[in-house]
N, C-alpha and C positions, 0 to 999 in steps of 0.2 A: 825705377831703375836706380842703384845705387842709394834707394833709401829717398829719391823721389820723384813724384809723380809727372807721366806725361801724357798727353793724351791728342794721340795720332787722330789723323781723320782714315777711316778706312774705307778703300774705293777699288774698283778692279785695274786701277793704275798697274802697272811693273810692280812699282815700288813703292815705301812711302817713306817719308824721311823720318825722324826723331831727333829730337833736338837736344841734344846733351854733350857736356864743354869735355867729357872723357872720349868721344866720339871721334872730336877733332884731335885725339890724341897720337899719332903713330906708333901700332905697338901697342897700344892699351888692350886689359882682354875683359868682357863686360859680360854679364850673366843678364838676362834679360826674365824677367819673368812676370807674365799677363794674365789679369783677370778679366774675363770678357762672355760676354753673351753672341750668341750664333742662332740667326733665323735657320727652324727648320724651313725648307723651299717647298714648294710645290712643284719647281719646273722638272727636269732632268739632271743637272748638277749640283756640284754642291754636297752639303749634307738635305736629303732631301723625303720623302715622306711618299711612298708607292700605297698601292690595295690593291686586294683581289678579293675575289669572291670566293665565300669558304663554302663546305657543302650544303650548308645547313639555309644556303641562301644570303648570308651578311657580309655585307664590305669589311673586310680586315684591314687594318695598316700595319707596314711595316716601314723600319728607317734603312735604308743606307749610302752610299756614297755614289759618287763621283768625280773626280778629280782631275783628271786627265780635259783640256791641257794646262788651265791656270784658274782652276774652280775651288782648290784646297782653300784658298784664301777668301772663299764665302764659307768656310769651316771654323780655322782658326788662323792668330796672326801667323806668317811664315815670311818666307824667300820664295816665291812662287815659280822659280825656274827649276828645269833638270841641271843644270849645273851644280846647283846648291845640294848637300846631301846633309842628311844626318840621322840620327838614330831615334826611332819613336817609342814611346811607351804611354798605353793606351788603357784606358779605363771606361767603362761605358757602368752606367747607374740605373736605376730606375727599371729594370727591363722585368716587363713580366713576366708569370713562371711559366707559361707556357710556352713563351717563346724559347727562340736558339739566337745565342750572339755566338756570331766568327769573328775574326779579326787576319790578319795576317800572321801573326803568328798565336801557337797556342796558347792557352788560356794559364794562367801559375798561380790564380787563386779565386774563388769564388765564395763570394758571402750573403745572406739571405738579409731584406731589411726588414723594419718590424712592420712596415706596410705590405709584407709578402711577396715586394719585387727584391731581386737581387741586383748586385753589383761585381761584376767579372771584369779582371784585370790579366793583359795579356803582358806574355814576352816582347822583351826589348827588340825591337825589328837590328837586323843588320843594315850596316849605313844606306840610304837611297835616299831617290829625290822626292819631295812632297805629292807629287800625282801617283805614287804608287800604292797611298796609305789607303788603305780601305775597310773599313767593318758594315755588318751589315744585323739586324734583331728582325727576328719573323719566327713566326711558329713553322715550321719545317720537319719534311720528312728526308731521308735522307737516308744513300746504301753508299761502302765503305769495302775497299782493299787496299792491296801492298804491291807495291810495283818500285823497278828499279833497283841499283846494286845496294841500293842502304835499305831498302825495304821502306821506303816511304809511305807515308799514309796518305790513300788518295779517297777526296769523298765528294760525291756528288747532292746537291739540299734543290730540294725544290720548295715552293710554298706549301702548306700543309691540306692536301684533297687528297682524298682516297682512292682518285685515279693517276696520282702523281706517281706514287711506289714505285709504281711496274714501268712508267713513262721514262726512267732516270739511270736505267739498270743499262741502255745500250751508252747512256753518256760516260759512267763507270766503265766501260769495256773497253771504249774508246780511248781515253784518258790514260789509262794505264797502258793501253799497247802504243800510245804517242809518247808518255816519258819513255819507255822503253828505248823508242825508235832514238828520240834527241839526244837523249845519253848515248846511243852506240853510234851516234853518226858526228858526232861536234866532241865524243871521247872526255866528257866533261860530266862528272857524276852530279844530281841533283846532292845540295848540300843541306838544306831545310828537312826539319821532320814531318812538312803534308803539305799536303796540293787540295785545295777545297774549290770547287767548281761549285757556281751556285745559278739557280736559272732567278733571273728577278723580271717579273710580270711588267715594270716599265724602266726600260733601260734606252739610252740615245746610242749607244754604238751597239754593233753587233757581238761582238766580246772586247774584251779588257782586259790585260794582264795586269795582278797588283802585288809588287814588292819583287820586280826583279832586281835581285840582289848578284852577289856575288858571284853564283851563275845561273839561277833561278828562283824563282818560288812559288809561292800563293797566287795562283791568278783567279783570277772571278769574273765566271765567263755567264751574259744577260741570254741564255740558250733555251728560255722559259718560251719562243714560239716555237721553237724546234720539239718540242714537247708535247705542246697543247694541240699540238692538229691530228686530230687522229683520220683527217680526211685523207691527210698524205702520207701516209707514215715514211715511203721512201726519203721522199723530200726529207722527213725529219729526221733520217739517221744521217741524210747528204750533209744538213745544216748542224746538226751536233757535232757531227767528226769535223765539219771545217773552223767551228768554234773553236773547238778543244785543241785542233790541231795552231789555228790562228794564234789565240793565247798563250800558247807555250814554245811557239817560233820568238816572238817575239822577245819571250824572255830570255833564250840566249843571243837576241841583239841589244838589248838594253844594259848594259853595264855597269855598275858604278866604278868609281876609282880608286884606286889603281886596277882595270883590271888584266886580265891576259890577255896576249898581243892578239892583234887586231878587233877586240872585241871591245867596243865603248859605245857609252849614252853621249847623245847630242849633247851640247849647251844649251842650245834653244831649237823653239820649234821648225 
């Protein structure tokens, strides 16, 4: 910090302090910038580490998030509250070729490495709080359209089985006739260029919105048992549509600031 070194204890405290004499300064404006390492988890939050079973019989892994409500901070150092907002920009390494990395927002470049994995860099998210960030890498299949007055790209990924294809087609229908409905009823157009809905094999909530912004965005909805049963199917179109629908209610209550009247993110939980 400032040219020297400090080294925080990091713990699922609120906060943690940092000791530096520009701190106590009033007024002072400080760049912070960390080099750190991040246990992949095994639990549910976090950055953490799922599998499924591919067809071929083998446990696949794949990584993605959770953050929601002060788990970003088993990711990287932050502000761990909704209050806090700021802008991310996100770069994930190492992923192999078969896999798919999403992020919140779209991808703005991608580069192959000489060990054959690549390296994908996304767009700068608009300002929000750190439980919204989320990316996710898995081999994935996944069907795509346009819904909305901006024509937005809406896509729905499941894990990569041969029976997922056809499984994912009523989540896409869903999806786009629910932006539809929220843009004509809150008169507040979706302002992000996609909406990627993803089903993830082990998830702690039943969906997730991530990166409501300004007046919505990316959510990433865990709708991978709505999916998988083909004992019920009703059930499964009852439990996707309330996904899909759940997820993107809540983006137009989550707000950052400043936003339009009556509509704002908590400070805390």
């Amino acid at each position: 910090m400032d040219g020297q070194c400090t080294s925080p204890v990091v713990s699922m405290l609120p906060l943690n302090a940092l000791n530096h004499p520009e701190i106590r300064t009033a007024g002072a404006k400080l760049r912070l910038h960390f080099a750190f390492n991040s246990a992949l988890n095994t639990g549910l939050n976090g950055l953490y580490r799922s599998t499924f079973t591919n067809d071929a019989g083998n446990q696949v892994s794949i990584v993605t998030t959770q953050f929601e409500a002060t788990y970003a901070r088993r990711a990287f150092p932050c502000f761990d509250e909704p209050a806090y907002k700021a802008n991310f920009s996100l770069t994930v390494d190492g992923i192999p070729p078969s896999y798919t990395a999403l992020g919140n927002m779209p991808p703005v470049s991608n580069a192959t490495n000489a060990d054959g994995t690549y390296t994908v860099t996304f767009g700068t998210t608009p300002r929000m709080s750190t439980y919204l960030l989320a990316f996710v890498t898995a081999p994935m299949v996944s069907v795509t359209t346009t819904a909305g007055v901006h024509n937005v790209t809406v896509s729905v990924y499941a894990v990569a089985r041969a029976d997922n294809a056809y499984k994912i087609a009523y989540a896409l229908d869903s999806s786009a006739r629910v932006l539809d409905y929220f843009e004509a009823t809150f008169d507040l157009a979706f302002p992000l260029p996609k909406i990627d809905m993803v089903a993830i094999p082990d998830f702690a909530a039943g969906a997730m919105e991530s990166t409501c912004t300004a007046r919505c965005a990316a959510p990433r909805v865990a709708c991978c048992s709505a999916h998988a049963r083909d004992d019920v199917p009703v059930r499964a179109c009852v439990q996707t549509g309330a996904s899909s629908r759940t997820a993107k209610r809540r983006c137009w209550a989550m707000r950052p600031s400043p936003p339009p009247p009556s509509c704002s993110a908590s400070r805390w939980w």
